[in-house]
N, C-alpha and C positions, 0 to 999 in steps of 0.2 A: 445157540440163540433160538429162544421159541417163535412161536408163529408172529405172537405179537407185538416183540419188540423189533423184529423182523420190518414188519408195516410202519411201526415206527420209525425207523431208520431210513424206510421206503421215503415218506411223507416229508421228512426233516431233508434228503437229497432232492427231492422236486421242489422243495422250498427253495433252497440255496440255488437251487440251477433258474429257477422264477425270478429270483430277485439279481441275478445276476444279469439275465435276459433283459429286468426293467432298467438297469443302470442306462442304456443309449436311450431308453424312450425318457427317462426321468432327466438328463442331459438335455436333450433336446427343447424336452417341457421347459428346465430352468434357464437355456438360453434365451425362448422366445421371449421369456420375459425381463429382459435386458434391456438397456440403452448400450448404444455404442463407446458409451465411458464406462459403464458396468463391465460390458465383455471384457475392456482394455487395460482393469484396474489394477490387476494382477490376483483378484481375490481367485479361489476355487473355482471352478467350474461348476461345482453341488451348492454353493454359496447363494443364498436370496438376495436380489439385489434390493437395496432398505425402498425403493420405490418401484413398483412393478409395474411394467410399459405395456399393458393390456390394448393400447391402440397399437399393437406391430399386428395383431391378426386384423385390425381392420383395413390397414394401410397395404400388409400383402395383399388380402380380396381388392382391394380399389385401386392404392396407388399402383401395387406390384402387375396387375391386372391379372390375378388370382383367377379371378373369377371367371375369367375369358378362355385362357387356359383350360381350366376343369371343364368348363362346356363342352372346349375343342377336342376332349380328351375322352368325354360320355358321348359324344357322338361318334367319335370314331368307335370305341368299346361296342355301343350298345346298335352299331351296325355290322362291325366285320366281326364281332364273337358269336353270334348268332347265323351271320353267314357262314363260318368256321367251322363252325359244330354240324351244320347241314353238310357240306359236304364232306367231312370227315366223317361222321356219321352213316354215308349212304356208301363211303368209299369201304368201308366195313362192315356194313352189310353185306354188296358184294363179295366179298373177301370171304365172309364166315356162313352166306344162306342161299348163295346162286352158284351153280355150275358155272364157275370160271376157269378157264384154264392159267396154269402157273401161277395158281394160290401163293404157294410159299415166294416164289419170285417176286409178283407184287409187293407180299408186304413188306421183302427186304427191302426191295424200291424207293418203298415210304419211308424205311427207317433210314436209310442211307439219306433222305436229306437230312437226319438228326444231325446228321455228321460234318455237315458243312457249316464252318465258320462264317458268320454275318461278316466279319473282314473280308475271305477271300470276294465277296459279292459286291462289296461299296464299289466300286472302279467299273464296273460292264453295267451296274445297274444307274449310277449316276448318268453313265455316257447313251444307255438306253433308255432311263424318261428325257433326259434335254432334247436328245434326236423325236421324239413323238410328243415332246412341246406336254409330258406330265407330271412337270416340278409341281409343287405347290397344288397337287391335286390327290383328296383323299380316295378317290376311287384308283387310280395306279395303288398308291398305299396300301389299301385294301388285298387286292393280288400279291404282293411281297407279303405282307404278313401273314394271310391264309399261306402261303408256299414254304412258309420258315416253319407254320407252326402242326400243318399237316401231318407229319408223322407221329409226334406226340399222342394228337388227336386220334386216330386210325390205333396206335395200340393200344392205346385205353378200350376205345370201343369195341374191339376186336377179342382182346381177353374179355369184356365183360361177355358181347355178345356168343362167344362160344360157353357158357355156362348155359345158356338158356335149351333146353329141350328142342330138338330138331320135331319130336311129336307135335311142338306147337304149331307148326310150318307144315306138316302132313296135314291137321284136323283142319286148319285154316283153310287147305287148298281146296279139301273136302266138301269145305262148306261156301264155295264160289267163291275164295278169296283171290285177287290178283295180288302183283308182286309188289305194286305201289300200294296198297293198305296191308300187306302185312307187316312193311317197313312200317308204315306213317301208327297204325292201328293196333300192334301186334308185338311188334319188334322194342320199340322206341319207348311205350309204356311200361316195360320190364327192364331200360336202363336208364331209369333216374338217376341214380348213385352216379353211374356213369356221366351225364350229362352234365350231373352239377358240379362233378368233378372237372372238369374239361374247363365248364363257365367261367369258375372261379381259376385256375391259373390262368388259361387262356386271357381274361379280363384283368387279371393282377398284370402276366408280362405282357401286356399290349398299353396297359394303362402307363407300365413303368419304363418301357420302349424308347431309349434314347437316341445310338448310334444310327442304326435305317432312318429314323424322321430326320437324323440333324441334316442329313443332305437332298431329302425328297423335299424337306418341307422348309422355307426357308424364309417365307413371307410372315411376319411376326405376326400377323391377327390369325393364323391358323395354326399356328404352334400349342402344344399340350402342354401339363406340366411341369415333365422333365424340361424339355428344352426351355421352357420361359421360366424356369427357376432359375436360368443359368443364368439370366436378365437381372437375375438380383447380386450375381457377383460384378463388382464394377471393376474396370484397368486399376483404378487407384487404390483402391478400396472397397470393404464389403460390409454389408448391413448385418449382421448374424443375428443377431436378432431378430429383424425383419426375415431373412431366411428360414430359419429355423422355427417362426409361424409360417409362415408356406408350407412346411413341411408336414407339418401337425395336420393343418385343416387338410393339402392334400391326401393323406390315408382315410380320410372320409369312406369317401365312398367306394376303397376298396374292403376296409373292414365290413363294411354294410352287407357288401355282394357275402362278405365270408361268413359272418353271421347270419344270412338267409340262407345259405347252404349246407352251411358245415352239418349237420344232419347224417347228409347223403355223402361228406366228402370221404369218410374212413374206410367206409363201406366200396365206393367208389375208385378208391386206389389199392385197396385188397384183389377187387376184381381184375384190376387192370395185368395183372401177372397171374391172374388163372389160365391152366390149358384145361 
């Protein structure tokens, strides 16, 4: 087989594996637009219903209280992924550009919380915010999920940051730098890839963060997505259609984050497994 029927073969496999990918988005798509007789009619699930219920996206953002949700859900994002990445970020500094002692030690540290299941933690963490009165509070929040997502965070930056030239952290020092602008000034602007890397899953699972909020957070005007999507399944019955708009509008604004990044993101997780 030559070169080019080769690429073609290539081409025609990325195809198939594309459109196999769209089958749950294109489902999803053709659910939203259902009525509750449509869904239950027995037709296909790929099947157009002959009238298409275009008010199930309005009614998730209003009636479902969509739109309360997504709020509750970019404020938490666009406060603890940013906080996240600072101190992941400087915990990797350390690690890879200051005389620390038990470098390697640390990092296992950080990786070992990779390793702990969010199950084993529900039961000490539940019993430790009621005891300090931080149910229903997104600053406790905040602290569990920097603490779950910290190792993650730390090897990414960690592999990028040891790519970088140690001469740049000589000339720097040379020329009156301290160790807080070689970070802020020096360090940080050579790992874009890195950051954007971090942003985006950091923001994806923090956005998609189910099991930790359903017991920190329990007061329904500050519940996110996930958990007030689950407001659309009823004891009796469920709207799937209305569902399955919720669904839709919620990936908004994690594609948004993805498509502002992706850029930096390939480049960004190549690095993260560089020595």
């Amino acid at each position: 087989m030559n070169k080019k029927r080769r690429k073609i073969v290539f081409y025609v496999l990325l195809t198939l594996l594309a459109l196999i990918w769209l089958i749950p988005v294109i489902t999803v798509f053709i659910t939203a637009l259902k009525s509750q007789g449509d869904f239950y009619s027995g037709e296909s699930l790929f099947s157009l219903p002959e009238k298409m219920k275009w008010s199930n996206f309005a009614d998730a953002w209003t009636k479902g209280r969509l739109g309360q949700y997504m709020k509750n859900g970019l404020v938490i994002c666009l406060m603890k992924v940013p906080l996240g990445i600072l101190v992941e970020s400087m915990a990797a500094f350390a690690i890879t550009r200051l005389q620390v002692k038990h470098k390697t030690g640390i990092f296992v540290f950080f990786l070992m919380g990779m390793m702990l299941p969010h199950q084993m933690a529900l039961i000490p963490l539940n019993r430790f915010f009621s005891a300090h009165n931080l149910i229903n509070q997104y600053g406790g929040l905040f602290v569990v999920y920097i603490g779950f997502g910290i190792g993650y965070g730390v090897l990414v930056f960690r592999g990028f940051m040891r790519t970088i030239p140690k001469d740049l952290d000589e000339a720097a020092y040379i020329d009156g730098c301290g160790v807080a602008r070689l970070y802020w000034d020096i360090i940080l602007p050579n790992v874009k890839p890195a950051l954007a890397t971090v942003f985006i899953i950091d923001f994806l699972s923090t956005w998609n963060e189910f099991l930790l909020q359903s017991i920190l957070i329990t007061k329904d005007s500050l519940r996110t997505v996930p958990n007030g999507l689950m407001s659309f399944i009823g004891e009796y019955g469920t709207d799937y259609g209305l569902l399955n708009a919720g669904v839709l509008i919620s990936i908004i604004p994690v594609l948004a984050v993805y498509l502002a990044f992706q850029n930096y993101f390939v480049e960004g997780m190549s690095g993260a497994v560089k020595q």
